[in-house]
Gaussian input, Z-matrix of N, CA and C with variables (Angstrom, degrees):
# hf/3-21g

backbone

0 1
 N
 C     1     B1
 C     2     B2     1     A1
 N     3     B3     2     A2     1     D1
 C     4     B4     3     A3     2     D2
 C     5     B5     4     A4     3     D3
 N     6     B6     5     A5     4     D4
 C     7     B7     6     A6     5     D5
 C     8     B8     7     A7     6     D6
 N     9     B9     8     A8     7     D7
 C    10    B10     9     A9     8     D8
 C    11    B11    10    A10     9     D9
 N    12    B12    11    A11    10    D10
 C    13    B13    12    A12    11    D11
 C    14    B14    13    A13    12    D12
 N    15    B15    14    A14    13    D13
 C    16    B16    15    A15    14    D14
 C    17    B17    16    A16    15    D15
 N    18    B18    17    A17    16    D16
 C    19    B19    18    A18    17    D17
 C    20    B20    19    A19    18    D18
 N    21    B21    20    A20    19    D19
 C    22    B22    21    A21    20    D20
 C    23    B23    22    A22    21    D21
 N    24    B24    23    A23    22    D22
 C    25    B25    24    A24    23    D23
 C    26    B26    25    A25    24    D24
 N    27    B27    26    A26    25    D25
 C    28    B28    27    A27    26    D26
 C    29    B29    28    A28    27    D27
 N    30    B30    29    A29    28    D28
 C    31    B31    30    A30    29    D29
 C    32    B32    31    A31    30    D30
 N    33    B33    32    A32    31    D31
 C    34    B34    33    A33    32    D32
 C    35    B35    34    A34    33    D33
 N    36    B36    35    A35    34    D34
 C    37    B37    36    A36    35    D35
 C    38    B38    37    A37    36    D36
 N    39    B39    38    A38    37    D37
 C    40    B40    39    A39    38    D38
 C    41    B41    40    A40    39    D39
 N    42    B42    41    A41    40    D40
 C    43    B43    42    A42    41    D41
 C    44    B44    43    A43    42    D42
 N    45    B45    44    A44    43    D43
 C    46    B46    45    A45    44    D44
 C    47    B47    46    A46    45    D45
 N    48    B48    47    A47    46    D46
 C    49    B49    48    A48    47    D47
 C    50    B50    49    A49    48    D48
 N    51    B51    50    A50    49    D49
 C    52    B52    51    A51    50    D50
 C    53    B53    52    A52    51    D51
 N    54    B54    53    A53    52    D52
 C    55    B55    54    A54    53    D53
 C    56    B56    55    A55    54    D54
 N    57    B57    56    A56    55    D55
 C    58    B58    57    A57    56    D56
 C    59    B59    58    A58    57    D57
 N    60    B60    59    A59    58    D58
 C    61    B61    60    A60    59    D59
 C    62    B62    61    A61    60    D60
 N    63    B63    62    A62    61    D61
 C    64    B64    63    A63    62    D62
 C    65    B65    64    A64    63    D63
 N    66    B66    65    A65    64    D64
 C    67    B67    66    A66    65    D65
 C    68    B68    67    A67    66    D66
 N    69    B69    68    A68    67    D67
 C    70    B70    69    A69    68    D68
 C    71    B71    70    A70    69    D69
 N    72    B72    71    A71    70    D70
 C    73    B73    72    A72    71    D71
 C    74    B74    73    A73    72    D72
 N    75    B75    74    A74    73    D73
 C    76    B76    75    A75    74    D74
 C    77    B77    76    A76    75    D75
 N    78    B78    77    A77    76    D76
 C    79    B79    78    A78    77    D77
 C    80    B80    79    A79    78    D78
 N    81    B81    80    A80    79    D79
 C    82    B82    81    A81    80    D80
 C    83    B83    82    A82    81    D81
 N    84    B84    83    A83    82    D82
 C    85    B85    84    A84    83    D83
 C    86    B86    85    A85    84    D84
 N    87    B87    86    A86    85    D85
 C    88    B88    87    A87    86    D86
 C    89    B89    88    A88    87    D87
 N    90    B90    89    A89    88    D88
 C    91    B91    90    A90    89    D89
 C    92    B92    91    A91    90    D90
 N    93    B93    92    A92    91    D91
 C    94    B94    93    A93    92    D92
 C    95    B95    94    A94    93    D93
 N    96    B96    95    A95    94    D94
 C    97    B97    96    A96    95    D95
 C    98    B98    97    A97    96    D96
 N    99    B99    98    A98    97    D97
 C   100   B100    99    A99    98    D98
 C   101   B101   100   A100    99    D99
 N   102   B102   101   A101   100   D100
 C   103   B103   102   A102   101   D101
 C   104   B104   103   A103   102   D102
 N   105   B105   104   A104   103   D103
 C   106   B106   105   A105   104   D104
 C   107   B107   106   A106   105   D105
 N   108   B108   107   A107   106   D106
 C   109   B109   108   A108   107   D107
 C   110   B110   109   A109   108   D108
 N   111   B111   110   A110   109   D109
 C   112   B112   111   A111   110   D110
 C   113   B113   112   A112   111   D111
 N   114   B114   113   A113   112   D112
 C   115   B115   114   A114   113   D113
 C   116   B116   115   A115   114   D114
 N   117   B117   116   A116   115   D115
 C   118   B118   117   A117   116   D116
 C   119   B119   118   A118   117   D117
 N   120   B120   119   A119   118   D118
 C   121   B121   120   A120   119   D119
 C   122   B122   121   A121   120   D120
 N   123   B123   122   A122   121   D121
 C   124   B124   123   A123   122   D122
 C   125   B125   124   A124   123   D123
 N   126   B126   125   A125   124   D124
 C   127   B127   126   A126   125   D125
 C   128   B128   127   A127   126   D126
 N   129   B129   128   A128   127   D127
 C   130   B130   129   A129   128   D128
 C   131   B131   130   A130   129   D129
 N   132   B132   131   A131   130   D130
 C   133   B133   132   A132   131   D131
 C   134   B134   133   A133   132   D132
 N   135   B135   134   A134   133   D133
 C   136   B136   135   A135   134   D134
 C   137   B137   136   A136   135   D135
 N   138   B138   137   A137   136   D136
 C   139   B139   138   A138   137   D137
 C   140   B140   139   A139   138   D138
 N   141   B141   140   A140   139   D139
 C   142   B142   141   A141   140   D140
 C   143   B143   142   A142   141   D141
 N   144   B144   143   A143   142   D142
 C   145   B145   144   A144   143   D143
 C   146   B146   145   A145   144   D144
 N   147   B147   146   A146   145   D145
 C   148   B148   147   A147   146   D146
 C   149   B149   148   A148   147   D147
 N   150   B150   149   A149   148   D148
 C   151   B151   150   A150   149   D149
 C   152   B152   151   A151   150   D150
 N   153   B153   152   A152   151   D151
 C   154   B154   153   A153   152   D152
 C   155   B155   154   A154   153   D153
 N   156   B156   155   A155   154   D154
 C   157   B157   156   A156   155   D155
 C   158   B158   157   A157   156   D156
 N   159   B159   158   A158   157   D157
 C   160   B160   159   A159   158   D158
 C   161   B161   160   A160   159   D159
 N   162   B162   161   A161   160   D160
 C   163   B163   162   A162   161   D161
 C   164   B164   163   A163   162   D162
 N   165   B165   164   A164   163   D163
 C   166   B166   165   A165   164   D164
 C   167   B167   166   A166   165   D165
 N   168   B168   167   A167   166   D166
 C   169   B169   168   A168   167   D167
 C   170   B170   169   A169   168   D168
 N   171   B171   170   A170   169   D169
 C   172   B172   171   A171   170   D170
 C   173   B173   172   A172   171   D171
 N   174   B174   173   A173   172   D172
 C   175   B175   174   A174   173   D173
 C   176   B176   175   A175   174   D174
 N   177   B177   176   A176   175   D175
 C   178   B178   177   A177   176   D176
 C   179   B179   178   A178   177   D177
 N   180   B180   179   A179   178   D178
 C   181   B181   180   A180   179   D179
 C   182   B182   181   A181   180   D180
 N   183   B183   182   A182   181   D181
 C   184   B184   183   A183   182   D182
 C   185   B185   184   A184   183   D183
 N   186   B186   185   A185   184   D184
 C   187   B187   186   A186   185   D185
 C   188   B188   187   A187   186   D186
 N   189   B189   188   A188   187   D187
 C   190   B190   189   A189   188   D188
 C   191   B191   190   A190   189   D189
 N   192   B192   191   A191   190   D190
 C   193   B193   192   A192   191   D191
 C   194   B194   193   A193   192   D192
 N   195   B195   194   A194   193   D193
 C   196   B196   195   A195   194   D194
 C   197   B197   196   A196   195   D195
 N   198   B198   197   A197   196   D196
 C   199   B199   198   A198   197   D197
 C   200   B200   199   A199   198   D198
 N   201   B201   200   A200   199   D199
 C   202   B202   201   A201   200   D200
 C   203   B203   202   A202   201   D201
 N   204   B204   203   A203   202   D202
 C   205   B205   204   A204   203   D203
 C   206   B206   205   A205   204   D204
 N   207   B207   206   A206   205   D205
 C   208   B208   207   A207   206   D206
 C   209   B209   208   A208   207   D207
 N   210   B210   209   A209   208   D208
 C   211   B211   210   A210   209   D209
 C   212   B212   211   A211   210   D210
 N   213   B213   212   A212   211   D211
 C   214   B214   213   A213   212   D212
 C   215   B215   214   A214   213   D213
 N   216   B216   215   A215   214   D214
 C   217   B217   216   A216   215   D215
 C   218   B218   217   A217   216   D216
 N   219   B219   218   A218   217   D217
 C   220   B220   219   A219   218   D218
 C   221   B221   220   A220   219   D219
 N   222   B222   221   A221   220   D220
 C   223   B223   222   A222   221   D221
 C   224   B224   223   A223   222   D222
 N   225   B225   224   A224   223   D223
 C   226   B226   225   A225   224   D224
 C   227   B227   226   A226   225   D225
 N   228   B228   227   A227   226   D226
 C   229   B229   228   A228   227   D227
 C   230   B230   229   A229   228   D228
 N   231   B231   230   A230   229   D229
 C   232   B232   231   A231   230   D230
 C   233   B233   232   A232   231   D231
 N   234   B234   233   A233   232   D232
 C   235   B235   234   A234   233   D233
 C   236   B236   235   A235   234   D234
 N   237   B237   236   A236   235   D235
 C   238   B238   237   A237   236   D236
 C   239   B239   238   A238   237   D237
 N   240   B240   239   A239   238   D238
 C   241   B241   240   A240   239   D239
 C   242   B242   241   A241   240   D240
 N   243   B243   242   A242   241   D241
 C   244   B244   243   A243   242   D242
 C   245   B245   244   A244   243   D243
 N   246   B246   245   A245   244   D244
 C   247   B247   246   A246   245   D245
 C   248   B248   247   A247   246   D246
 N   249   B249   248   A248   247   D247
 C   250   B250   249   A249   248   D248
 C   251   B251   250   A250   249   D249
 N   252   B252   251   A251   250   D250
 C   253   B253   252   A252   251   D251
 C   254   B254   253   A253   252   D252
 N   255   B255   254   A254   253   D253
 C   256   B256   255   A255   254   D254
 C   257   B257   256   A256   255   D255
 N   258   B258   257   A257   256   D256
 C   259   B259   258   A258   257   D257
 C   260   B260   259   A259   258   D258
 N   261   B261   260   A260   259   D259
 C   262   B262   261   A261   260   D260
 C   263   B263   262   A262   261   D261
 N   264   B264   263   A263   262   D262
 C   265   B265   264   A264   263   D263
 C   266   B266   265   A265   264   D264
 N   267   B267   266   A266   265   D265
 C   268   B268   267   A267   266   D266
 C   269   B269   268   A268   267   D267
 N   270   B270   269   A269   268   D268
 C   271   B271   270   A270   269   D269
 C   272   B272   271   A271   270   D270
 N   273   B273   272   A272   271   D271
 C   274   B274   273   A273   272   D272
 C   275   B275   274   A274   273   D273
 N   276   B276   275   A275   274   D274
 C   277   B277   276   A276   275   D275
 C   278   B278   277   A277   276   D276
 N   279   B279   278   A278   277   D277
 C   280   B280   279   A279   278   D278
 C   281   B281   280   A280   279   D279
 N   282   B282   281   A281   280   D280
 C   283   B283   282   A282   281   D281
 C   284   B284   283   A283   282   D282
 N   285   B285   284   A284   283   D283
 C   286   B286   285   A285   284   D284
 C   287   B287   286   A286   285   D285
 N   288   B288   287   A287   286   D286
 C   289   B289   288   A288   287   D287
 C   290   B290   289   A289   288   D288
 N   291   B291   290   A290   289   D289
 C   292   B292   291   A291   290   D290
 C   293   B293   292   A292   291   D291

   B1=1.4492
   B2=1.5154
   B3=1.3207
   B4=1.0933
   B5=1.3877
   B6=1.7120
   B7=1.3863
   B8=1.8421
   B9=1.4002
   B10=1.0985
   B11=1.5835
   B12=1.2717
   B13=1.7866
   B14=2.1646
   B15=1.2452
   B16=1.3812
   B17=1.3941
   B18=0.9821
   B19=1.9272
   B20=1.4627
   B21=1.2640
   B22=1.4132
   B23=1.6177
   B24=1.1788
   B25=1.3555
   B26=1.5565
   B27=1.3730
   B28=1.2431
   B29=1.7497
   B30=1.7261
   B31=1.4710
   B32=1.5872
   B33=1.3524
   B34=1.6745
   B35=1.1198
   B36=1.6505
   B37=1.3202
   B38=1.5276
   B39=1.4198
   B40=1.3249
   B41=1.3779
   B42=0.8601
   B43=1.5400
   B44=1.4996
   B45=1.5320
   B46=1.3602
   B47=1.7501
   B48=1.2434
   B49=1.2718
   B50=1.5876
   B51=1.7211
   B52=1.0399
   B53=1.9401
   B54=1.0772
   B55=1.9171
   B56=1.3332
   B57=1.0493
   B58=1.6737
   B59=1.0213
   B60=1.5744
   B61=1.6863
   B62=1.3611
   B63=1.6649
   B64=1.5077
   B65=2.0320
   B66=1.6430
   B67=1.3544
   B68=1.4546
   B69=1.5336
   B70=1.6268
   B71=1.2763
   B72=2.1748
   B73=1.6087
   B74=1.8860
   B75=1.6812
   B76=1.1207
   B77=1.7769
   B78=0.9451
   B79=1.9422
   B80=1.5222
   B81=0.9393
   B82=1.4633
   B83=1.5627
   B84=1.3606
   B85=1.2774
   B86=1.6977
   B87=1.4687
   B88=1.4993
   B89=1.5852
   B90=1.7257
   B91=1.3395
   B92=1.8291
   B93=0.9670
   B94=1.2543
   B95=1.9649
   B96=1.1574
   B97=1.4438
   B98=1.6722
   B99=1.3051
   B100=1.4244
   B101=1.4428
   B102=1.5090
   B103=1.4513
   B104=1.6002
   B105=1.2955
   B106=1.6139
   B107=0.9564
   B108=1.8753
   B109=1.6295
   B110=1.5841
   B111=1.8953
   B112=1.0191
   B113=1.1769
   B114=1.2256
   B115=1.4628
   B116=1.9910
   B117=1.1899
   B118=1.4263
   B119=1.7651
   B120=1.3159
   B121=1.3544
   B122=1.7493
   B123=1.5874
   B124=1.7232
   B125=1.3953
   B126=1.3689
   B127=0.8949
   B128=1.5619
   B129=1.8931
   B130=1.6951
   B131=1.7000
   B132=1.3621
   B133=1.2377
   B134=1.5509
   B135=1.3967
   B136=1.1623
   B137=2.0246
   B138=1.5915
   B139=1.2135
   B140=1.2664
   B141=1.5368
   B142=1.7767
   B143=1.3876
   B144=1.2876
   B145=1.7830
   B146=1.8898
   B147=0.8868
   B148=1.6995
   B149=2.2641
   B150=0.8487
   B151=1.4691
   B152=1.2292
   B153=0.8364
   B154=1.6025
   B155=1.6833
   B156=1.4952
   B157=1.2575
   B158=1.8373
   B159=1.3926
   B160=1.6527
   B161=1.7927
   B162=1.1106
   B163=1.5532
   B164=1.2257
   B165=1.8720
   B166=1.1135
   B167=1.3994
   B168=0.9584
   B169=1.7011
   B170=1.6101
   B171=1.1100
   B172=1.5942
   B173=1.3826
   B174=0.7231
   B175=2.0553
   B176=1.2168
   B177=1.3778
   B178=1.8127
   B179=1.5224
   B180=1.5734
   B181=1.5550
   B182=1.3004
   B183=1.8220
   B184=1.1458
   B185=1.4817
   B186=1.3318
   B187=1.4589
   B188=1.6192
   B189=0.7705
   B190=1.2491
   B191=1.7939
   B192=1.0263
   B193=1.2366
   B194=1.9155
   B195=1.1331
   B196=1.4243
   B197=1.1605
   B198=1.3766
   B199=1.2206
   B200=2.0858
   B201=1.5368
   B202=1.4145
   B203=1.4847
   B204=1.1845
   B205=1.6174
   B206=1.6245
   B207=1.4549
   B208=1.5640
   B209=1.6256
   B210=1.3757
   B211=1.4872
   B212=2.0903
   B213=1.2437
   B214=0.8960
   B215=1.7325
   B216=0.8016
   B217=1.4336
   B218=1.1714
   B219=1.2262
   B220=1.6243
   B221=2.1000
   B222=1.3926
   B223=1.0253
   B224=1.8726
   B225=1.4734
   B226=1.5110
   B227=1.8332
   B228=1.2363
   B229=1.4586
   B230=1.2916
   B231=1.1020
   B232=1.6844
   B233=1.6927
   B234=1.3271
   B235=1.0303
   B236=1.6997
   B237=1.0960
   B238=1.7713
   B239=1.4045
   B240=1.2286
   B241=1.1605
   B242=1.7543
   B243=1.0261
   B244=1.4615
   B245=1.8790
   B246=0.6889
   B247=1.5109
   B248=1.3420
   B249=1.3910
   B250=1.7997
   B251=1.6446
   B252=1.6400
   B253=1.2653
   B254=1.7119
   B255=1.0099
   B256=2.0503
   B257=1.3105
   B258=1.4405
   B259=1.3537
   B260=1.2980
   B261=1.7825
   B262=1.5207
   B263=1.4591
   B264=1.5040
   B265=1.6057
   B266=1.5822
   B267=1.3438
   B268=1.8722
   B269=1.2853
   B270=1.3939
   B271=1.7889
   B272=1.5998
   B273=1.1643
   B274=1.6167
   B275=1.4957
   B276=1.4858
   B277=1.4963
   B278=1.1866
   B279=1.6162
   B280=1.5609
   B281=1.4250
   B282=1.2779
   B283=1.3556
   B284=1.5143
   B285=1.3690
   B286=1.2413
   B287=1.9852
   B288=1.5090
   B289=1.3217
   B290=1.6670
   B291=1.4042
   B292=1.7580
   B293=1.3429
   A1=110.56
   A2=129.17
   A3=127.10
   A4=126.07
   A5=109.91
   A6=100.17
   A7=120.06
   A8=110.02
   A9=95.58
   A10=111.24
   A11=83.27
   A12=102.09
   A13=97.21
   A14=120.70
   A15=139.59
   A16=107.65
   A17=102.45
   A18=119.71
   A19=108.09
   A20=114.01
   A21=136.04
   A22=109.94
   A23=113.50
   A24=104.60
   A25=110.58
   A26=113.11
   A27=116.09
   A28=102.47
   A29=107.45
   A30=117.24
   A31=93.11
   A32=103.08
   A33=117.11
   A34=136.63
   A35=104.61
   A36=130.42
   A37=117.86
   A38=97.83
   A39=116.00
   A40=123.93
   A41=113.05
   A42=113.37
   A43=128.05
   A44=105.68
   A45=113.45
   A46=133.65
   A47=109.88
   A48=127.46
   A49=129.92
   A50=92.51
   A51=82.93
   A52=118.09
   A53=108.58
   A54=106.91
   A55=116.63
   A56=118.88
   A57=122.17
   A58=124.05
   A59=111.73
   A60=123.76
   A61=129.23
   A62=106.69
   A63=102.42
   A64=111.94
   A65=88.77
   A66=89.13
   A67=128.50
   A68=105.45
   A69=110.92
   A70=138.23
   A71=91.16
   A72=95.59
   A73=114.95
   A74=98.99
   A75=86.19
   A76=108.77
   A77=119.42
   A78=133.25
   A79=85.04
   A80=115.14
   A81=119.83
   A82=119.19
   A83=124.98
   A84=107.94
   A85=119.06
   A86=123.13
   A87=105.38
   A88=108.17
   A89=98.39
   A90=92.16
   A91=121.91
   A92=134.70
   A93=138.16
   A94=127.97
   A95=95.97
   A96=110.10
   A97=130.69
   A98=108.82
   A99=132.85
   A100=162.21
   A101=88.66
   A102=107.42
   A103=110.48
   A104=132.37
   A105=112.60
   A106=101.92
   A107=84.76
   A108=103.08
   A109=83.84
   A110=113.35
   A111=121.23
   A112=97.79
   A113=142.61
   A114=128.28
   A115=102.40
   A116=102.29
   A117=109.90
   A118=105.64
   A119=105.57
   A120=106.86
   A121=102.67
   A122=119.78
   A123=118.73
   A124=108.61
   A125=126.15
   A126=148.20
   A127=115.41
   A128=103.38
   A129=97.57
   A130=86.81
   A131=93.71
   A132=112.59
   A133=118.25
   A134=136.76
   A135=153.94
   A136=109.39
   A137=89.61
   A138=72.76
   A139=138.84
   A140=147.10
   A141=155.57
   A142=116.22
   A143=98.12
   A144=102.10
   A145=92.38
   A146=126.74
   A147=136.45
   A148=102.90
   A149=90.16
   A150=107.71
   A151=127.86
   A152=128.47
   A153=139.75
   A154=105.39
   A155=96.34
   A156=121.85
   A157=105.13
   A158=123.25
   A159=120.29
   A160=132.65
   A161=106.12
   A162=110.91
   A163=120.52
   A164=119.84
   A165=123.43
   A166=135.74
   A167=152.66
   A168=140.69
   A169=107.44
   A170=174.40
   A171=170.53
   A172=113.63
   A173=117.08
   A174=114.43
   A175=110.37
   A176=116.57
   A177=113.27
   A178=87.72
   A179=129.02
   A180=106.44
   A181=124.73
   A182=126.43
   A183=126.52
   A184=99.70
   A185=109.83
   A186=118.16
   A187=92.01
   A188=156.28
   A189=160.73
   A190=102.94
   A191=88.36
   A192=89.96
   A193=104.09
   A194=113.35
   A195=134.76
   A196=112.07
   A197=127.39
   A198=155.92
   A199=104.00
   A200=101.55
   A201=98.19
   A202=100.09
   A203=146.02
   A204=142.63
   A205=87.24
   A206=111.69
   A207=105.17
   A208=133.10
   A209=107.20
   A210=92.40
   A211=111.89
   A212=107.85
   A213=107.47
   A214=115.24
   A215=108.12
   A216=129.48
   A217=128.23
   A218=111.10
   A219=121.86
   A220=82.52
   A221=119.90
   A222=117.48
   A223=131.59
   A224=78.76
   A225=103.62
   A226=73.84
   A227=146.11
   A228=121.67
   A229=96.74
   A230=158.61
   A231=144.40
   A232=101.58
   A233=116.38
   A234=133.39
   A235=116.44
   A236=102.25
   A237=113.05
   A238=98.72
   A239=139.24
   A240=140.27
   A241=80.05
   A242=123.45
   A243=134.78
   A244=94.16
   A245=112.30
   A246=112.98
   A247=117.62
   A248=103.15
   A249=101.01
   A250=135.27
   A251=98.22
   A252=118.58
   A253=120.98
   A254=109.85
   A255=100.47
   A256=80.55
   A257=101.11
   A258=120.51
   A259=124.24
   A260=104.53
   A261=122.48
   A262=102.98
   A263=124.57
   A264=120.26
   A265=112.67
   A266=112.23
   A267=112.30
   A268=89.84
   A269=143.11
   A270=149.88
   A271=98.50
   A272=127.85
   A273=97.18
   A274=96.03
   A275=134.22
   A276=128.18
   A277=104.42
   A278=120.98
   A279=113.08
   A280=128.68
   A281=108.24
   A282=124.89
   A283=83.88
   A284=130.05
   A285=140.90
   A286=104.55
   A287=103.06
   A288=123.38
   A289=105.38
   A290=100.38
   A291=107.86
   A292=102.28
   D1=-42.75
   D2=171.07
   D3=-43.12
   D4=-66.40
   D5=172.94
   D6=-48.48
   D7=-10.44
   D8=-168.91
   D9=-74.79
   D10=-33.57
   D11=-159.29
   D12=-73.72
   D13=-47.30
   D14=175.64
   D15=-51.46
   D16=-91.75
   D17=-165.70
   D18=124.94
   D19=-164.89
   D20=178.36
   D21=-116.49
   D22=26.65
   D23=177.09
   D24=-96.14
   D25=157.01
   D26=-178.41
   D27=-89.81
   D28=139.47
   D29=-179.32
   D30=-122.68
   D31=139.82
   D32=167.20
   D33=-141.84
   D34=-3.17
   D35=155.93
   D36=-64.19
   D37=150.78
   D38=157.53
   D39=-60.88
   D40=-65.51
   D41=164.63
   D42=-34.45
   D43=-61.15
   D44=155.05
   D45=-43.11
   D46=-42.87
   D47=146.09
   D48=-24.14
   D49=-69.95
   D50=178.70
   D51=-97.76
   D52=7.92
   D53=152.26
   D54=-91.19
   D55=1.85
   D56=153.90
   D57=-62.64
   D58=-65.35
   D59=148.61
   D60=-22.81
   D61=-57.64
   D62=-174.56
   D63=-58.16
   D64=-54.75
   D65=179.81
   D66=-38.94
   D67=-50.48
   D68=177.23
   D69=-72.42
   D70=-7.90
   D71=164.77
   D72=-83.10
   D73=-11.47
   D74=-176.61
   D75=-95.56
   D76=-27.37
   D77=168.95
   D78=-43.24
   D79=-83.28
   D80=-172.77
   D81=-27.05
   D82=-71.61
   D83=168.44
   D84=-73.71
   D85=11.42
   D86=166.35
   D87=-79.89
   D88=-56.68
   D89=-177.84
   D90=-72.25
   D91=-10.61
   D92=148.45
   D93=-48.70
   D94=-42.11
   D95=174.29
   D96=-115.53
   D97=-8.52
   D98=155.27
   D99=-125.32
   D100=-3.19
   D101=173.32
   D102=-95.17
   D103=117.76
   D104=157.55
   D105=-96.29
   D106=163.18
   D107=-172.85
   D108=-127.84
   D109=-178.01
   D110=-157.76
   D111=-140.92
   D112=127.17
   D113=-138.36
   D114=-153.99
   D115=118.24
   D116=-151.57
   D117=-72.99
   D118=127.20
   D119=-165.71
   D120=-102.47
   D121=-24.18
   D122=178.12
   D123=-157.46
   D124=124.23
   D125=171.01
   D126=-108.98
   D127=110.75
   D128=178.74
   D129=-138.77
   D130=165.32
   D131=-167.71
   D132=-133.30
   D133=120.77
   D134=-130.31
   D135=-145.09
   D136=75.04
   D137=-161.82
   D138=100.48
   D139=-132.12
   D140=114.32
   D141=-46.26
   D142=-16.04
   D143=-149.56
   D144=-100.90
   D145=147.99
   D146=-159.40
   D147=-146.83
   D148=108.48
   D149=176.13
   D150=-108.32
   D151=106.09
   D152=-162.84
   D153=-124.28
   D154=138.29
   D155=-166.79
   D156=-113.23
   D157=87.82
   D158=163.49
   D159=-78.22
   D160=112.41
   D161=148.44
   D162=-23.50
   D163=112.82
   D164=156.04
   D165=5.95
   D166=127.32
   D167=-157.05
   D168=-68.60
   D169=89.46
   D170=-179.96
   D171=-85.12
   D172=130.87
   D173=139.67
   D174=-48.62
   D175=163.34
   D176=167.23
   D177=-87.14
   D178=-33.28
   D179=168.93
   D180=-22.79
   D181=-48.50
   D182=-138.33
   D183=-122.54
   D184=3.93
   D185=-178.62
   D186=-107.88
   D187=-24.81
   D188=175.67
   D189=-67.12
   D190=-54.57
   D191=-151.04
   D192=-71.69
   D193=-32.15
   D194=152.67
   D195=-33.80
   D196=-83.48
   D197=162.40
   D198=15.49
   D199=-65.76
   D200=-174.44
   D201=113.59
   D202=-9.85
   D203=-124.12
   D204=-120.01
   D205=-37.47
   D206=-173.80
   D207=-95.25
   D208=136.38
   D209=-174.30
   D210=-65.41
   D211=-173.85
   D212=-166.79
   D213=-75.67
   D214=-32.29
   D215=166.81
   D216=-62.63
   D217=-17.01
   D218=-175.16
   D219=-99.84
   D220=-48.41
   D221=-175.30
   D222=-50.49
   D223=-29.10
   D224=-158.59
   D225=-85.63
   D226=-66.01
   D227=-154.83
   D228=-84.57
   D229=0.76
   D230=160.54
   D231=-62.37
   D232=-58.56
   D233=155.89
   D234=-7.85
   D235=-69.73
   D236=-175.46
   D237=-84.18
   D238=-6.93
   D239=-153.69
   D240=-107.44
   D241=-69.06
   D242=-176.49
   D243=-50.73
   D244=-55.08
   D245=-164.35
   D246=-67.30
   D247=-40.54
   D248=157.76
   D249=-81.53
   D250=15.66
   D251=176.15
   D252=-80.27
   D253=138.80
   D254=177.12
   D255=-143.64
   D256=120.48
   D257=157.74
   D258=-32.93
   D259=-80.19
   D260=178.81
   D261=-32.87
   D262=-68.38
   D263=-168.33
   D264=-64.16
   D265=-6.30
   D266=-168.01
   D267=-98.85
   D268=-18.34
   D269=164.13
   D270=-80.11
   D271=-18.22
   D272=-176.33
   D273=-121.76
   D274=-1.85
   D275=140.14
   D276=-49.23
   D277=-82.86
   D278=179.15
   D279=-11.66
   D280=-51.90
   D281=-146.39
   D282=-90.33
   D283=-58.52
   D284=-179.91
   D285=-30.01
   D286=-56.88
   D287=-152.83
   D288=-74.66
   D289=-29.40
   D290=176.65
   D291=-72.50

């Protein structure tokens, strides 16, 4: 998604610099907290023929948080972090910021 949203142009400014930043702080929490992904749990193969088995669709938000790995505190501010999130307005910052 990034390259999509960026380009291939070369930036060397400061300025540029720093709207690079903004954008990728905001990419960052869309796809972190709103995109699922689908994440391949078995791959067997039959032959030519290849069958693959995916995991439910998630956010890494919600896989994380599943996971077990975080203390509670780390949970509790992703949490508010997620919660003071609105999609719709974090797509038209983006969009704003490109």
């Amino acid at each position: 998604m990034v390259r999509q949203v960026i380009g291939y142009d070369r930036f060397s400014s400061k300025a540029s610099f720093k709207a690079l930043e903004d954008v990728y702080t905001l990419l960052r929490l869309h796809v972190n907290f709103f995109q699922p992904v689908l994440k391949l749990v078995k791959k067997t193969r039959h032959g030519a023929k290849v069958h693959k088995v995916y995991d439910t669709a998630q956010t890494p938000y919600q896989r994380l948080m599943k996971s077990g790995v975080l203390t509670e505190d780390k949970k509790r501010e992703l949490a508010s972090i997620y919660g003071a999130l609105n999609p719709v307005m974090l797509l038209k910052q983006i969009r704003k910021a490109v």
